[in-house]
C-alpha positions in Angstrom: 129.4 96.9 174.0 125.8 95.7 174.6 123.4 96.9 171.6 120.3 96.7 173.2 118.2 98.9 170.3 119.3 95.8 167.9 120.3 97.6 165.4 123.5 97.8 162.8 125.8 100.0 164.2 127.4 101.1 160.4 128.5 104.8 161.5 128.6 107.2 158.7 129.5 110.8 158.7 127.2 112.3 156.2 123.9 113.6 157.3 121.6 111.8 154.5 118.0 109.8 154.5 117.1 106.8 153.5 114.2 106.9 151.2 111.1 103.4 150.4 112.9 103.1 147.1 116.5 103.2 148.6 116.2 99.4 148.5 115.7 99.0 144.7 114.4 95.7 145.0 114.2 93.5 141.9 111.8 91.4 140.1 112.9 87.5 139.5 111.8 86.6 135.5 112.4 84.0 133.8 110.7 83.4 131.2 109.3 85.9 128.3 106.3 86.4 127.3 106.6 83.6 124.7 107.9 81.0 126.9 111.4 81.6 126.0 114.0 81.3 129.1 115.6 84.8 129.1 119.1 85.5 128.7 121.4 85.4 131.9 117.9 83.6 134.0 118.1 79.7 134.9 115.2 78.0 134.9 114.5 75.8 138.2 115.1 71.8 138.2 111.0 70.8 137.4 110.2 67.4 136.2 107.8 66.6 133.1 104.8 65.8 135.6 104.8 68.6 138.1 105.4 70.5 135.1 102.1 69.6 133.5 99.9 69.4 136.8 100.9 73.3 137.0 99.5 73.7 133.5 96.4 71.4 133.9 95.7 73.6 137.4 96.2 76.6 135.7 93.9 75.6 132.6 91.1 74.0 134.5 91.2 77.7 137.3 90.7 79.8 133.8 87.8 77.7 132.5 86.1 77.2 135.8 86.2 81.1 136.4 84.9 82.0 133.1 82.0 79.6 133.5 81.4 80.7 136.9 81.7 84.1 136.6 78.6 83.2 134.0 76.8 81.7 136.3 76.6 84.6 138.8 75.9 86.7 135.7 72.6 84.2 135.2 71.4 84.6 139.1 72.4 80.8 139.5 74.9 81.6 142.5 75.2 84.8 144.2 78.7 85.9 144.4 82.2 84.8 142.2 85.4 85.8 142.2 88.4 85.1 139.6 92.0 84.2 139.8 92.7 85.5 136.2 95.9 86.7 135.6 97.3 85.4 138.8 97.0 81.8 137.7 101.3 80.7 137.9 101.3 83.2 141.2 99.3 80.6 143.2 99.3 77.0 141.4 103.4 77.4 140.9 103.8 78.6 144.7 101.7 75.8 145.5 103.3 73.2 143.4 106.7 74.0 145.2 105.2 73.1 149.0 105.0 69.8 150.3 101.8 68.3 149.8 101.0 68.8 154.0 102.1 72.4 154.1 99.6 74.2 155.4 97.8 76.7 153.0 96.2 79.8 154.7 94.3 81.9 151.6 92.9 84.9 151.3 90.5 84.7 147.9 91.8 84.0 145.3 93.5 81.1 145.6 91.3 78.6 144.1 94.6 77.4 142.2 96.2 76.2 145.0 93.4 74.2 146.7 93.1 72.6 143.7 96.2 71.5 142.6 95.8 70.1 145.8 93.5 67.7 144.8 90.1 69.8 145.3 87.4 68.2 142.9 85.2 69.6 140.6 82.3 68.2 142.1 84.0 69.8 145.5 83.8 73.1 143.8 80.3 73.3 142.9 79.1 72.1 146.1 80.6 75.0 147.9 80.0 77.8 145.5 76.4 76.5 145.4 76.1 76.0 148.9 74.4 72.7 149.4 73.9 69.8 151.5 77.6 68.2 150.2 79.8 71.4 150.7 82.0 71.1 153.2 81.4 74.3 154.9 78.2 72.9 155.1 76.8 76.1 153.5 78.1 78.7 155.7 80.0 80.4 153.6 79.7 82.8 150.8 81.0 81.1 147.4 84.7 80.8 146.7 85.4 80.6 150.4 86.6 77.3 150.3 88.4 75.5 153.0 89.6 71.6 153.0 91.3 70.0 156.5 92.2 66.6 154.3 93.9 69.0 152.2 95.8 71.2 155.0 93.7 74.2 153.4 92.3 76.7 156.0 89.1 77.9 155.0 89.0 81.3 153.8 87.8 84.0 155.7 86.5 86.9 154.4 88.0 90.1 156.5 91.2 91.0 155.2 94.1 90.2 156.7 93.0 87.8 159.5 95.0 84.8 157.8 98.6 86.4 158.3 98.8 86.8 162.5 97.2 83.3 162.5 99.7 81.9 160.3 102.7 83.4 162.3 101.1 81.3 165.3 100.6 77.6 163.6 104.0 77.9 161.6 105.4 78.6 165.0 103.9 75.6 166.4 105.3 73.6 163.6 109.1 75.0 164.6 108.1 74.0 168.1 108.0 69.9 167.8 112.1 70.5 166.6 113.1 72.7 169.3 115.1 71.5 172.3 113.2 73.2 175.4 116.6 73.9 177.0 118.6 75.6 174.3 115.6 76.6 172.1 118.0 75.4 169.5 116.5 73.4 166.5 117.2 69.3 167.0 116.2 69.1 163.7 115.1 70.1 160.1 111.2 71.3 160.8 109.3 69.2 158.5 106.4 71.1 156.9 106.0 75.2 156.8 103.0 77.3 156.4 102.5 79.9 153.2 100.0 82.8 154.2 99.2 84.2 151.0 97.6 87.4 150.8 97.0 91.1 148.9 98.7 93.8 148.8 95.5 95.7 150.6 95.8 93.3 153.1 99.2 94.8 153.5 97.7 97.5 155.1 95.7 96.0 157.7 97.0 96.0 161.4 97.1 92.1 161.3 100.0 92.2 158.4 102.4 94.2 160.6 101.5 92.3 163.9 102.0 88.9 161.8 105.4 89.9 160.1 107.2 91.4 163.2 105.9 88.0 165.0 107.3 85.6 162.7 110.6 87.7 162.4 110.9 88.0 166.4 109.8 84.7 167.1 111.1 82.7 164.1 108.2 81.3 162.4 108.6 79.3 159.4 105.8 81.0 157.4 106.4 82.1 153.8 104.0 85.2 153.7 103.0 85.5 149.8 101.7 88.7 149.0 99.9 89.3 145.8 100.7 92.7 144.4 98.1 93.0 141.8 97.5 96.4 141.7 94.5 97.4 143.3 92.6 96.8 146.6 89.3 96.4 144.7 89.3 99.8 143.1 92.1 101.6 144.7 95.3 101.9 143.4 98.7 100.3 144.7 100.1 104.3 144.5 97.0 105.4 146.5 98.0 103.1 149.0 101.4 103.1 150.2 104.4 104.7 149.9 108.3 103.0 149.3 109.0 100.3 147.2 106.2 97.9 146.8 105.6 95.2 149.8 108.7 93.7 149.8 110.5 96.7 151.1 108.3 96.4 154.6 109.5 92.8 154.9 113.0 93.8 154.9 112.5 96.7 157.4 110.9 93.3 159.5 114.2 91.7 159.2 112.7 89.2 156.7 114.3 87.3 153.9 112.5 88.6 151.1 112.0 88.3 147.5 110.3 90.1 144.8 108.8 88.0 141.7 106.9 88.3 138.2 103.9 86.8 139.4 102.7 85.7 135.9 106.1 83.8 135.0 105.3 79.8 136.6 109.1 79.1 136.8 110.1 82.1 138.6 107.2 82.0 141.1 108.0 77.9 141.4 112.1 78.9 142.1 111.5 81.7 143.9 108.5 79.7 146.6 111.6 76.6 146.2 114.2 78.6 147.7 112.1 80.1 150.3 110.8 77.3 151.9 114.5 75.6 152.1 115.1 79.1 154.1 112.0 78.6 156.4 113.1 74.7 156.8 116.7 75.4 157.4 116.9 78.0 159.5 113.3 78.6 161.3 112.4 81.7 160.0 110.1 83.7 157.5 110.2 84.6 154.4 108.5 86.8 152.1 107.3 87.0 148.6 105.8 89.7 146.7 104.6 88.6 143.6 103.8 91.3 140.2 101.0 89.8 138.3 98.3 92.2 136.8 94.5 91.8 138.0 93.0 91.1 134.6 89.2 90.7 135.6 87.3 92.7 138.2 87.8 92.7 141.8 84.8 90.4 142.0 81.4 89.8 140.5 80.3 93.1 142.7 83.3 95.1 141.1 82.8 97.5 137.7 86.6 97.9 137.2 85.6 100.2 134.1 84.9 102.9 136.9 88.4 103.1 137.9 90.5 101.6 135.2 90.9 102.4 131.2 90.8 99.6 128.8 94.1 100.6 127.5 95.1 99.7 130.7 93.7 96.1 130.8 95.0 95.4 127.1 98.5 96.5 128.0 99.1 93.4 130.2 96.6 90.8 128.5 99.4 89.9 126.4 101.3 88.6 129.5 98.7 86.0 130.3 100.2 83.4 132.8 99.2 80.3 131.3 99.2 81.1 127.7 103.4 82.1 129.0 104.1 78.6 130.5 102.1 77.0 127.7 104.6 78.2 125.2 107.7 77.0 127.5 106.0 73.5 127.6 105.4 73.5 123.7 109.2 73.8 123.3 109.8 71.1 126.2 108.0 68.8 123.4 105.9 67.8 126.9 102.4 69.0 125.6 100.6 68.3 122.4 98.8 71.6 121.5 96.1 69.7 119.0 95.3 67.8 122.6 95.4 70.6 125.0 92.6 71.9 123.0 90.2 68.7 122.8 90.8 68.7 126.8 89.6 72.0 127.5 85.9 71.8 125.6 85.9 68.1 127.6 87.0 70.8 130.6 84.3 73.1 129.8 81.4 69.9 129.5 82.5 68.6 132.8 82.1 71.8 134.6 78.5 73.2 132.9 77.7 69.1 133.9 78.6 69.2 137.9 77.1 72.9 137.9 73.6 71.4 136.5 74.0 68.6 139.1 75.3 70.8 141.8 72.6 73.2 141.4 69.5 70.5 142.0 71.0 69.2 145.8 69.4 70.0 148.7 70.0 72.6 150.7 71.7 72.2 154.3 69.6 71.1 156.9 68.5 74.1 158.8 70.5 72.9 162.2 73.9 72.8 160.9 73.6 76.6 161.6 74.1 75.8 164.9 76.0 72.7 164.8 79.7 72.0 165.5 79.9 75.0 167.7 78.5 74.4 170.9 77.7 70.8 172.1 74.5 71.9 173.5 73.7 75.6 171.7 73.3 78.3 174.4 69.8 79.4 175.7 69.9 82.7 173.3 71.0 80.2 170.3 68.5 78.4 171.1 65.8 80.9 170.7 66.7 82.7 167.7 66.6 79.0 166.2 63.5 78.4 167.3 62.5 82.0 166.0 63.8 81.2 162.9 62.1 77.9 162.3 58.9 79.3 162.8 59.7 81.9 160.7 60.1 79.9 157.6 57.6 77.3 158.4 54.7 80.5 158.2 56.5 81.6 154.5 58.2 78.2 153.1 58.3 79.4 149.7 60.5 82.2 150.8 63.6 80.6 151.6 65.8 77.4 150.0 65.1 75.1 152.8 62.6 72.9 153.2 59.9 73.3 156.0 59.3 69.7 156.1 62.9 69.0 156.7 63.2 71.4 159.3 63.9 69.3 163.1 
């Protein structure tokens, strides 16, 4: 008999519903809070070097957001947003990817793009906005985006990242698919990870993107970070049913729930995914429980909508301080050290902010640039408007009037 609904055809008798929680997914730990591998839990195969690249990441994301998150405090940039508390959730789901996976971010994934290989200097440019960033100063700060790093630059509407990933994953199954069979001639080589919150679970573009991918077979990992609120709204405010990782099994996607603050878990967990996505040309999900320990941003009061009590019941499950401990008792990391490289940490980065802030805005015509080869006639004009704008108040605005073209 044909089943064209595709669905299982597991008869039962008994008039009953299934509930969101009927699922009762759980959450892969493996290490406690002081770094000891739990009971019954195996710790993934992780060499002494990836091992300490994760911590260094991790280390260098919790001193650049507290110095940034200063800075913005001071008026010297405009806008900041932390990682803290999600540290091992991003740099140990990165660390598991080949280096030319491709990285679709939301915002708070600085982690990532720098274990990477994202400088310092690289980071200041772009949160500064000047004449070296990148984005050549298009962006707002932490928007960050790197093509030599297979990074796609963040965009700041929620959610966009996800559909878009579904497509480019599926055009990286497409160079090992026979055109006749539309069988795979071969293991696909790279996958794409679309990470994500668990607000921008509730966007259209999250349930277009995962029924997509499951449909058409895309090797995406989608990562969603559950941390507990969509700026100030609560998860239970939200949705119904058991967490995010109960919608990617009602997709038909592989999926996997994991303590987002434990680096070996999330490092296992992102392992065994992407072996799936390789192997068999399909998506996976993650959903990853790590508490949002700092505000939503640097335009958040989390005080409003959160007790302190709260805060200080996870701040004792800090990521890195958790993986720290495990590499103390690996014998692969000298604590007496560790300290003397995070004040040279914190000089480096107050030094490339000083620099940083003193470059030179972006010429005014890389507003227009690299979108049209010749910019349209109504570009064209509000340029023009614009240029004589700030040439009659100069002092008003960043850029130069004598470097204006």
């Amino acid at each position: 008999m044909t089943n064209p609904n595709n669905i299982s055809l597991n008869i039962s008798h008994a008039l009953e519903f299934i509930d969101g929680h009927a699922l009762n997914i759980p959450t892969l730990k493996i290490l406690s809070d002081q770094g000891d591998v739990l009971d019954g839990a195996t710790a993934p195969e992780i060499d002494k070097e990836t091992a300490l690249r994760i911590y260094s990441t991790m280390r260098f994301i919790r001193l650049l957001d507290e110095r940034m998150q200063g800075a913005q405090r001071q008026g010297r940039i405009s806008f900041y947003m932390q990682c803290l508390g999600e540290e091992a959730a991003v740099t140990a789901s990165a660390a598991a990817l080949k280096e030319d996976d491709m990285i679709m971010a939301q915002y708070r994934e600085q982690a990532a793009i720098h274990y990477r290989g994202f400088s310092l200097e690289e980071f200041m440019n772009q949160l500064f906005s000047n004449e070296k960033d990148l984005g050549k100063g298009r962006q707002m700060p932490v928007h960050y985006g790197s093509k030599a790093l297979h990074y796609l630059t963040i965009s700041s509407p929620l959610g966009t990242q996800i559909p878009q990933a579904t497509g480019y994953a599926y055009g990286q199954k497409l160079k090992h698919i026979d055109k006749e069979t539309g069988e795979l001639t071969s293991e696909i080589e790279n996958v794409t990870i679309c990470y994500f919150g668990e607000g921008a679970a509730s966007e259209g573009d999250f349930h277009a993107g995962l029924n997509m991918a499951a449909v058409h077979g895309s090797p995406v990992i989608f990562y969603a970070r559950n941390n507990g609120y969509a700026i100030s709204t609560p998860a239970d405010e939200q949705f119904k049913g058991d967490g995010i990782a109960a919608r990617g099994v009602g997709y038909g996607i592989k999926t996997i729930r994991v303590d987002g603050a434990d680096a070996l878990a999330v490092y296992a967990a992102t392992q065994a995914a992407r072996k799936i996505a390789v192997e068999n040309g399909e998506p996976v999900m993650i959903e990853s429980i790590a508490y949002r320990l700092g505000a939503h941003s640097t335009s958040d009061d989390p005080s409003g909508y959160r007790t302190k009590d709260e805060e200080a019941e996870f701040k004792n499950s800090c990521p890195v301080n958790r993986f720290k401990q495990w590499l103390l008792k690996q014998d692969w990391l000298d604590e007496a050290q560790d300290d003397l490289e995070k004040e040279k940490i914190r000089e480096d980065i107050l030094a490339a902010l000083k620099v940083a802030e003193k470059v030179q805005k972006p010429a005014l015509e890389d507003l227009v640039s690299d979108v049209y080869d010749t910019p349209i006639p109504s570009l064209q004009k509000q340029y023009e408007e614009l240029k004589a704008h700030i040439k009659t108040y100069p002092d008003a605005y960043p850029v130069t009037a004598g470097r204006i073209k």
